[in-house]
N, C-alpha and C positions, 0 to 999 in steps of 0.2 A: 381252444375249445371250439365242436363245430358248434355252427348254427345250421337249423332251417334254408337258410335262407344263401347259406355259401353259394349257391350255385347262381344266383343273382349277381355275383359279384363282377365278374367280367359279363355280363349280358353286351350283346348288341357290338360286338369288339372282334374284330379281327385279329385272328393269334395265328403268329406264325411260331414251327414248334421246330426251325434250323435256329441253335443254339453256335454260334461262332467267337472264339476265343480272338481278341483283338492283338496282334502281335505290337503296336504301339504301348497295350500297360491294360489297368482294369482299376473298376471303380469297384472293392469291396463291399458287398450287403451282407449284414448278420439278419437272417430270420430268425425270430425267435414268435413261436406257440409253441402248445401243447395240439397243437391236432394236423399232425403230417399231412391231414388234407391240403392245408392253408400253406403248406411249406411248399408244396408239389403246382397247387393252382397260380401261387405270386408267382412262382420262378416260372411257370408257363406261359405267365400273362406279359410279365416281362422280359421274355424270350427275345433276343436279335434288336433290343434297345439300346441304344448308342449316343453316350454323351461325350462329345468334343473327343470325339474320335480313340472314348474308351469302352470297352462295353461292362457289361457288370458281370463282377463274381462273386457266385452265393457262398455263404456259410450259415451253418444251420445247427440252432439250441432246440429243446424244448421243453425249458424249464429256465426260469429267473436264475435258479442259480448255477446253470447250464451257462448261461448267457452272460451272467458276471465271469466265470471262467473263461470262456471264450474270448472275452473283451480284453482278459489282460495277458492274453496268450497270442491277440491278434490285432494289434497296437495301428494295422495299415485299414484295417476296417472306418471306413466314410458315414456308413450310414446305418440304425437300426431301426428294423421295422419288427415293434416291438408290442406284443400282444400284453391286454392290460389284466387281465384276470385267465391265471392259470394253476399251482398249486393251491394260490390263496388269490381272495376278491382282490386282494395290492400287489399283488406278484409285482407287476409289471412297473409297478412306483418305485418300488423298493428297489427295483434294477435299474433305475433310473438316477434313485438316489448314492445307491454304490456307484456307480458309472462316475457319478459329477466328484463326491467327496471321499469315497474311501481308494477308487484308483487313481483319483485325478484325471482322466479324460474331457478337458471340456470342449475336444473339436468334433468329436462323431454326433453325427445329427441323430436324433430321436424323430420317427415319426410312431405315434403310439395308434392303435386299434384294437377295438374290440368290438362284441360283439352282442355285448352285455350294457346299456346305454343304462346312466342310473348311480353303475359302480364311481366312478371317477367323471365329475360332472365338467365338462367341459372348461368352463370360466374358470373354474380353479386349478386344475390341471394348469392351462396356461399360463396360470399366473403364477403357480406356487415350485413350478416344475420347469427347470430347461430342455424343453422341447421341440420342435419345430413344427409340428403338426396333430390332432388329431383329429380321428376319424372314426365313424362306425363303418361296420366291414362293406355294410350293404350298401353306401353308399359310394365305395370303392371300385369304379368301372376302372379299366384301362388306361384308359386317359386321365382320369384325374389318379388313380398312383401314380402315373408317367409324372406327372404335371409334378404332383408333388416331392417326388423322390429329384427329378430336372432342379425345383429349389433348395432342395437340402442338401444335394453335391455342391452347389453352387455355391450356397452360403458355409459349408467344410473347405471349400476350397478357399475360399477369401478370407476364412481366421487361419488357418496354414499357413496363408501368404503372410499376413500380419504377424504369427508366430516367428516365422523366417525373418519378416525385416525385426520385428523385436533382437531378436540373437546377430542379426549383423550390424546393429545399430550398437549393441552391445560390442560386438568384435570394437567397433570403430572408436568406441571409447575408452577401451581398453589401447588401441593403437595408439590416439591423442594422446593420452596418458603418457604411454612408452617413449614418446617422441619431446615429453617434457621433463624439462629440467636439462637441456643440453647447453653448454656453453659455448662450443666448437662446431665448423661446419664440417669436420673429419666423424665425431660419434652421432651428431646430430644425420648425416648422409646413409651411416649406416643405419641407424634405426629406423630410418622412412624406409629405405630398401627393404628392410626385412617385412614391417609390418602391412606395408603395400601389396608387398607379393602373401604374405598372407590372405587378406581382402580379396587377390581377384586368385587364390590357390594356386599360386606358382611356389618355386623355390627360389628361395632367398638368395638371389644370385643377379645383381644388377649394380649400377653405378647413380652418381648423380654429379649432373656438371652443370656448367654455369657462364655465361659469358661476362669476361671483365671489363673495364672501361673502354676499351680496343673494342677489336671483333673476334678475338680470340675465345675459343670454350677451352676451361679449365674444369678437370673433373677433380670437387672438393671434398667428395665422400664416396662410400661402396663397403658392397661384401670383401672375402677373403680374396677374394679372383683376380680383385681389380685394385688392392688398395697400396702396392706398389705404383701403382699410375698416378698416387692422390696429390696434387699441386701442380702435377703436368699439364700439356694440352693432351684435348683429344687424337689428335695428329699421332700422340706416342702410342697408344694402343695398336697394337698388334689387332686386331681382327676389325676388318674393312664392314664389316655388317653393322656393328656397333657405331662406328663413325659415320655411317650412312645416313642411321634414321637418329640419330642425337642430330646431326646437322640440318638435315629433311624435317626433324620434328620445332627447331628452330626456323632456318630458313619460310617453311608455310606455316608454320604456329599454329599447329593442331597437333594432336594425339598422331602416333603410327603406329601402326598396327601388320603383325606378319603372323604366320603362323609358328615362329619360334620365338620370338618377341613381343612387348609393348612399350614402346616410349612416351609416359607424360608428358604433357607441355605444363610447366608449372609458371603463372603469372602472378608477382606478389607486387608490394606497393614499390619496392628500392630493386626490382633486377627479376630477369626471368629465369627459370631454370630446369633441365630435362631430367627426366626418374628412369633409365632403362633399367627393364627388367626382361628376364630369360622365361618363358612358357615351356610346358610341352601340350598344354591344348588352350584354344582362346577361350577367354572370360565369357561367361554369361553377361547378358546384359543389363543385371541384378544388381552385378558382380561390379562390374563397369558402374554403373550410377553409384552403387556405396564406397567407392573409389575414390569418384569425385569429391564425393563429402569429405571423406577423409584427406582429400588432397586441400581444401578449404583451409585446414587445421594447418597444415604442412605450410601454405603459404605465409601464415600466419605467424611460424614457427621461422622460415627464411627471413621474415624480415624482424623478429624480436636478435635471431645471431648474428645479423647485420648489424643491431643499434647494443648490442653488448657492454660495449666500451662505454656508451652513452646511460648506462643504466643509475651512473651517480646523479646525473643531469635530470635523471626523469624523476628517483627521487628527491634532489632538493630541489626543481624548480618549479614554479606554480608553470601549470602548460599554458592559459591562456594569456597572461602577462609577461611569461619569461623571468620575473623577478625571483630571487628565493623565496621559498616557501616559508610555514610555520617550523618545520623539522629546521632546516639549513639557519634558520635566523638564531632557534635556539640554541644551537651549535656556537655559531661566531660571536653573539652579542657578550657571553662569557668570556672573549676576550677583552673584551672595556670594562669588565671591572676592576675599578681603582677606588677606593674608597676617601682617600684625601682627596681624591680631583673631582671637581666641578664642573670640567671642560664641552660636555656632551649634555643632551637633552633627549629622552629617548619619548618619542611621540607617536601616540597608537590613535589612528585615526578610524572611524567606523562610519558608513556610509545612514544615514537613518532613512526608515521607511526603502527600504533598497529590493524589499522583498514587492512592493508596489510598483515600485518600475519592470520587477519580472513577469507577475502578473499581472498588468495595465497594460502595458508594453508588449511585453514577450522578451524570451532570454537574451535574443540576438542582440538587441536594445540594452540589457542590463550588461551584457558583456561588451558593449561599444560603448558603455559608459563608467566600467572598470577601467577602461584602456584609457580611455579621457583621462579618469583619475590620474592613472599612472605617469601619462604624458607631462599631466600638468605640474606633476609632485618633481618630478626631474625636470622639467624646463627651469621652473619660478625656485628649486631650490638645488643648484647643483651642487652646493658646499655639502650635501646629507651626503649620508653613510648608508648602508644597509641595509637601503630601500627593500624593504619587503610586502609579499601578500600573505599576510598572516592569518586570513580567515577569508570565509565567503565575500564579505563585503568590507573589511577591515585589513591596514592597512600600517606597516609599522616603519621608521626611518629616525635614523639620528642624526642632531643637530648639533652645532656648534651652539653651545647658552649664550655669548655673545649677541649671538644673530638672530635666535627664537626673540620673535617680537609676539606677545600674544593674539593680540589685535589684528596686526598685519597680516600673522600666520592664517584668521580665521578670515579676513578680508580677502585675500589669495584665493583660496581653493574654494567659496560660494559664488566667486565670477560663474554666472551661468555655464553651462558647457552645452554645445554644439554635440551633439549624438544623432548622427545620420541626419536625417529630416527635424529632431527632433528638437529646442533649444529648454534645458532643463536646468533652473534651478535646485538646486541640492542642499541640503543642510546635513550636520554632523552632530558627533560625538568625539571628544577629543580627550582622551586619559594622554598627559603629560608624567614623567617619572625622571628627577635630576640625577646624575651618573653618582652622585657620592650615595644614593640612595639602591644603586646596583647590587646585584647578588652573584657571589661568586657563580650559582647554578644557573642559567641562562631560564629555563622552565621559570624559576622565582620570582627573574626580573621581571618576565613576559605577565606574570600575576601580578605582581605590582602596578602595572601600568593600566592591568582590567580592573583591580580594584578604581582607583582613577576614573576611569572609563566609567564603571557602573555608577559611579558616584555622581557621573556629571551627567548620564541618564534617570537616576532615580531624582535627582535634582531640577531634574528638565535645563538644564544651565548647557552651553556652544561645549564649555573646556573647565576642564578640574585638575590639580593638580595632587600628585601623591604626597601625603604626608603621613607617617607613621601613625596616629592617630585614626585615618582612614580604614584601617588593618584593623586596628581595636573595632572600629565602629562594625567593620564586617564583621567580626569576630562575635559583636554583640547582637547583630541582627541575626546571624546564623544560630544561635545562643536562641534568641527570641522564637525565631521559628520551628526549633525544637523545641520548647518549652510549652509553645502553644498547643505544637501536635499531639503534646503528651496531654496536656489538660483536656486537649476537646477528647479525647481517648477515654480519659477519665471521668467524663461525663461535669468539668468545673465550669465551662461554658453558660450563659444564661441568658435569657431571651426577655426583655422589656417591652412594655408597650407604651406607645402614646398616644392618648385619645387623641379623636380627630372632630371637629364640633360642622354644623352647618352653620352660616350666617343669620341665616332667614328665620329659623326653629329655635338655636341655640342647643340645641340636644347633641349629643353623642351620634354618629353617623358611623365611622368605625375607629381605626385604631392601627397605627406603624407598629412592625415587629424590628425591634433593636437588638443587636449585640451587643454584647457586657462579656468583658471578660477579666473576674476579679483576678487582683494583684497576689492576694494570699495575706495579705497585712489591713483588711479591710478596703482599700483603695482597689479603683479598677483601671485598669491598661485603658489611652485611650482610641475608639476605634480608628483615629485619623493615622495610627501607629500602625495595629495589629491587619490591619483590612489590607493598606496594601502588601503584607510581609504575607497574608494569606492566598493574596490572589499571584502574588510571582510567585509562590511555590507551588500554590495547585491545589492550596489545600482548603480555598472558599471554593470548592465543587462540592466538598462531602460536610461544608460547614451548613452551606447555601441549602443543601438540602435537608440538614439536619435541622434548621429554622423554620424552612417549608414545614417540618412535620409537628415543630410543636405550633405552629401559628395552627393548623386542621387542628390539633386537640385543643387548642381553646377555641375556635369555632365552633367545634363538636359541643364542648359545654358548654357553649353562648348560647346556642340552639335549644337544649336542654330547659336551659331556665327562661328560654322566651326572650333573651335579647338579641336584638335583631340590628347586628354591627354587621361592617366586614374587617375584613383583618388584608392588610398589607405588606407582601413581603418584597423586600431589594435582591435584586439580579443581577449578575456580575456579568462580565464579558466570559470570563470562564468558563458559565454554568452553560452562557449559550452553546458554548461550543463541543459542547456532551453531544456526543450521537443521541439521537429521538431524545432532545430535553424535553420537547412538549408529551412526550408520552410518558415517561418518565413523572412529571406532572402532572398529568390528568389520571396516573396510578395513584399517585400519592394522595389525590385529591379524593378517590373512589374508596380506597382502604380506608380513610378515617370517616368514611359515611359524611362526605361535608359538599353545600349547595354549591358548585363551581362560581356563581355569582355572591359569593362570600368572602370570594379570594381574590385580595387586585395584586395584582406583580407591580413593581417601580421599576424602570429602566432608566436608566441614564443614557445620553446622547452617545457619551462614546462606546455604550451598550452596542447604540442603531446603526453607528457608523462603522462598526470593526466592519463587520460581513451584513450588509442592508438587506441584500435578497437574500440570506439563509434569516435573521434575524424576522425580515418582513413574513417570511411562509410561517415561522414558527410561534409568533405573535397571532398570524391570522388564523392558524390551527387551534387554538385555545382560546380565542374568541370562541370559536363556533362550539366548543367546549361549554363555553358559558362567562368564561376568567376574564376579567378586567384586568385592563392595562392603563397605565400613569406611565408619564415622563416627567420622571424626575429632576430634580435641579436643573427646570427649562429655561432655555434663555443663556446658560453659561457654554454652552458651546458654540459652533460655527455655521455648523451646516445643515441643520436637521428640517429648519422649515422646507427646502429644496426634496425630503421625503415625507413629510409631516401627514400629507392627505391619503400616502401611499400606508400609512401606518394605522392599523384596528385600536386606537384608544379610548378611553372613556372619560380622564382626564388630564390636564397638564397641572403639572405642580412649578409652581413659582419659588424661583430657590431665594434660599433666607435674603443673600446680599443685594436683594433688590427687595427685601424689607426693614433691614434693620434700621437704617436713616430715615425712613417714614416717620414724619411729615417734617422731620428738624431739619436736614440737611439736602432732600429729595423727595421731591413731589407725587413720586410713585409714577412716574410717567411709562418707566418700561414693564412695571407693575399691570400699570394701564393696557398697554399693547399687549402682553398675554392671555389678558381679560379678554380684551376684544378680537382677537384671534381665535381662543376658544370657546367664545357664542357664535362667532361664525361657520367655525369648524362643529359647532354642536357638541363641544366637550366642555364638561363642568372643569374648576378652576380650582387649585384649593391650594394655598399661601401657607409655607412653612417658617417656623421665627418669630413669630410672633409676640412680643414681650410688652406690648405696651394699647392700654385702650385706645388710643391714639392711631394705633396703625390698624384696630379691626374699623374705628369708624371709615378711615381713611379706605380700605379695602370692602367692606359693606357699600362706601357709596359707590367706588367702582366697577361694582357686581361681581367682587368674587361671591363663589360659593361656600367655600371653604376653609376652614385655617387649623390650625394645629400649632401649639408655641407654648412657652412656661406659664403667660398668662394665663393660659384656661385651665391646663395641665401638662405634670413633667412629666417623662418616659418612667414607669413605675413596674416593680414585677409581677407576674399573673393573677396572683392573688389578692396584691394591691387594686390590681386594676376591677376584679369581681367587686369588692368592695367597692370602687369606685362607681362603679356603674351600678350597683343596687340602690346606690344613694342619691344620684343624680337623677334630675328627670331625664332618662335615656329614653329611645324609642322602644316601650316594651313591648 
């Protein structure tokens, strides 16, 4: 459509109106208006303009649906300059959007104009629309169309390019491909041949040779041309040109290049070797660089046909020890079963905390202290068998029973070991399994010995040995942890509380949430059983948080009735380990409408110690929440005062076994020292265990604040506990 004001358009611009066809190529432009003026004035203005030594050729719509015809009729078209309002106020959208999704075009640039400001508001256009420019007409001199149309070839030119390596990138994986699965250097020869001269567009007509331990070149694969020559030297061929640049392309070790040939220089880890291939014109240098790539693969490829024969090796051997693997051991150990005989001792050893030394250390470290292992296992025991790496960090070998001393066996391999700089004591896991206890299937026996194993892991004990019974026992724990998952599914789970008293007041303060998980015959499981069978399967993450949520509902109704407790819930090492636990938590905490300082979390040491710095950010985030934090059963671990100050707490909890002997058998002395740790550190103190008047006076005079035990009250269920606290002088 015109305007007024067209004639402003090129103001102030010198136009030349010699129109010259460039014999190097042409940048296609679609005009598309409805007002022939606009068609005659752009092509005038951009007369004798010349990008990178192409100039432009017009084509010309004047109509949206003028312009989607054109578009798919003229597939070499770069750029549209494309009017926005013409049959209809959206003409020019619409063409836009056919362009992008019903022909598929997404490399012809759009630059849109009009002349009509209003219709199609600028901010959304760009953002709603793949376009690369717009414009009002008037504002459209010489120059800045030059300028703009200069960016929109530019930017079609460089997704082109990207289109193009896209499809030869594609070719080269299609070539990878072709080139795998060869067992021979005779199919494997010819297949690089062919798909290589694909890549640089030659035909399939070239050889590949190789020099052997001598200085001889031996050509070990090719096309049809040359595959009578294959196991010969190059010396046998008949044509002197070939033997020229195979030898010139070894002798200087670079690429040769003629204008009827190209010989690669192919370097892999076991031997080098040349790709002649025949041209009838030279590669682009496109062409060339996706070559290389593909030659990458090739090298890759010579040295897997090299180690061929070695491919049993690669699967039964561990690579970094050399010894067999988990595959090869269960293979051979099925030959020692004998079920009369006694003779063997089959011993699975597992490095513990091993994943510390990767992490603390670095790999290089854990893997010079595998070798250590290894060293040591074949020195101190050469009578073994079998020696194997049966796992990342575990380690399998069989023993004459004679000679397995158990003692000595575990005294041997905790001699410190020497790793690099490093001198490291180690400790283990040791599952033992006697040969008359062997299973024809090799797999069975190897379970056997992890039964063992886990046994003298969940036992915390050096070494276990297998005993039928052990199997049952598995048998029953896997039993138990389906059983459980089915009940908390089931909603049979149940949550107790136990009040918690202040010293000082005597009154209710708040209140531990417990686990109860009834038997089904009145009796309940108890948790020193089901907790840890819940946290090795994974299933105190959805238990942990299932307690979170009824502890907020009975906050929510404490609040209600105006008592004024908090509720405390235990934390697992598991739960820490949830991506965003603290958010996670402070959701759960916002859904049940409950004061964040109503909720204290319990953590145990080996809570703080799994992961310190994730543990530390994620305590300190829920501080600032509002949420209290307790350290649970303090004093029974090793290490924690060493992060104690580093840690957001509000109290320590004094575990039972430094109250139960108060005042009979134990003065309270370590009782004492948590006391006076946590008035220094400004954290209240509160004493679980409690059974006897005797141990509150005892803990009154030493200033705790706190206690909680059967004397005041037992862990009782929610309703119990409402009643409990209605009747009590609590804090109302």
């Amino acid at each position: 459509m015109a305007s007024e004001q067209e004639d402003f358009l090129f103001a102030d611009q010198e136009v030349s109106h010699d129109i010259q066809e460039d014999e190097k190529g042409f940048w296609d432009v679609l005009v598309v208006d409805d007002d022939p003026e606009i068609h005659s004035v752009t092509k005038l203005a951009l007369s004798g303009v010349e990008f990178w030594g192409k100039t432009l050729r017009f084509h010309h719509a004047y109509s949206g649906k003028e312009a989607v015809a054109s578009l798919k009729n003229l597939p070499e078209v770069c750029v549209l300059l494309l009017d926005v309002v013409m049959e209809s106020d959206d003409a020019g959208l619409n063409v836009v959007k056919q362009v992008r999704e019903e022909i598929g075009n997404h490399a012809v640039r759009i630059i849109l104009r009009t002349g009509q400001p209003g219709y199609a508001p600028e901010e959304k256009v760009i953002r709603e629309y793949d376009i690369n420019d717009y414009k009002m007409k008037t504002e459209l001199t010489r120059g800045k169309l030059v300028t703009s149309l200069m960016t929109a070839i530019r930017s079609y030119q460089q997704i082109c390019e990207l289109e193009q390596q896209s499809v030869a990138l594609a070719n080269i994986l299609d070539a990878s491909q072709a080139i795998l699965g060869h067992t021979d250097m005779v199919s494997f020869g010819k297949a690089v041949v062919r798909q290589l001269a694909k890549i640089i567009g030659a035909h399939d007509s070239g050889l590949v040779a190789g020099i052997t331990n001598g200085s001889r070149v031996i050509i070990f694969g090719g096309t049809e041309h040359y595959e009578e020559f294959i196991g010969q030297g190059l010396e046998q061929l008949d044509n002197g040109r070939v033997i020229m640049q195979v030898q010139n392309c070894f002798d200087r070790e670079v690429h040769q290049h003629t204008d009827h040939d190209i010989t690669f220089l192919l370097k892999g880890k076991s031997r080098k070797a040349a790709i002649f291939i025949e041209i009838e014109q030279p590669p682009s240098a496109s062409q060339l660089q996706f070559a290389e790539i593909f030659l990458a693969n090739v090298g890759v490829g010579v040295d897997n046909i090299k180690l061929i024969n070695e491919l049993r090796d690669v699967a039964y051997k561990d690579a970094l020890t050399r010894l067999p693997n988990r595959a090869n051991f269960v293979d051979l150990i099925a030959q020692f079963y004998q079920p009369d005989s006694d003779d063997l001792v089959f011993v699975l050893l597992d490095i513990a905390q091993f994943s510390d030394i990767n992490n603390g250390l670095g790999q290089e470290v854990g893997n010079l202290l595998l070798l250590a292992v290894k060293e040591r296992l074949c020195l101190e025991f050469p009578q073994s068998q079998l020696l194997s790496r049966i796992g990342a960090d575990v380690f399998g070998l069989l023993l004459p029973s004679q000679l397995f001393d158990e003692q000595g066996f575990v005294d041997t391999i905790t001699v410190p070991y020497q790793v690099g700089e490093h001198v490291l004591t180690m400790h283990f896991h040791i599952g033992v399994c006697r040969q008359a206890d062997f299973h024809h299937l090799g797999l069975e026996t190897l379970k056997l010995a992890y039964i063992a194993l886990n046994q003298a892991k969940q036992a915390n004990k050096i070494l276990d040995w297998y005993t039928p019974d052990l199997e049952e026992k598995m048998a029953w724990r896997l039993g138990l942890i389906r059983q459980l998952r089915q009940d908390f599914e089931m909603n049979k789970l149940e949550v107790w509380y136990q009040p918690q008293f202040s010293l000082e007041s005597n009154k209710v303060i708040g209140c531990e949430a417990l686990l109860r998980w009834p038997s089904g015959n009145g009796d309940y499981i108890s948790p020193g059983i089901f907790v840890p069978l819940a946290e090795d399967s994974g299933l105190i993450v959805d238990i942990g948080q299932w307690v979170l949520e009824q502890a907020c509902k009975l906050q929510h109704q404490l609040s209600a009735q105006d008592i004024d407790i908090s509720v405390a819930v235990n934390v697992s090492v598991p739960q820490f380990k949830v991506n965003n636990y603290a958010e996670q938590v402070k959701n759960t905490i916002t859904h049940y409408q409950v004061s964040p300082e109503k909720i204290e979390l319990e953590v145990t040491e080996s809570v703080v110690m799994d992961e310190v710095k994730t543990v530390i950010e994620t305590l300190g985030e829920l501080k600032s929440f509002g949420v209290e934090v307790a350290i649970d059963d303090f004093g029974t671990g090793f290490s924690s005062l060493s992060y104690l100050q580093q840690l957001p707490l509000a109290r320590l909890k004094i575990d039972r076994a430094f109250v139960k002997d108060i005042p009979d058998s134990d003065s309270g002395a370590i009782a004492d020292l948590v006391i006076s740790l946590g008035r220094h550190l400004g954290l209240k103190t509160i004493a679980e265990g409690v059974e006897t008047q005797q141990q509150v006076d005892v803990l009154k005079k030493l200033g705790c604040d706190e206690v909680q035990g059967f004397l005041l009250a037992k862990p009782m269920p929610k309703d119990e506990l409402l009643v409990f606290l209605n009747t009590t002088d609590s804090d109302k």
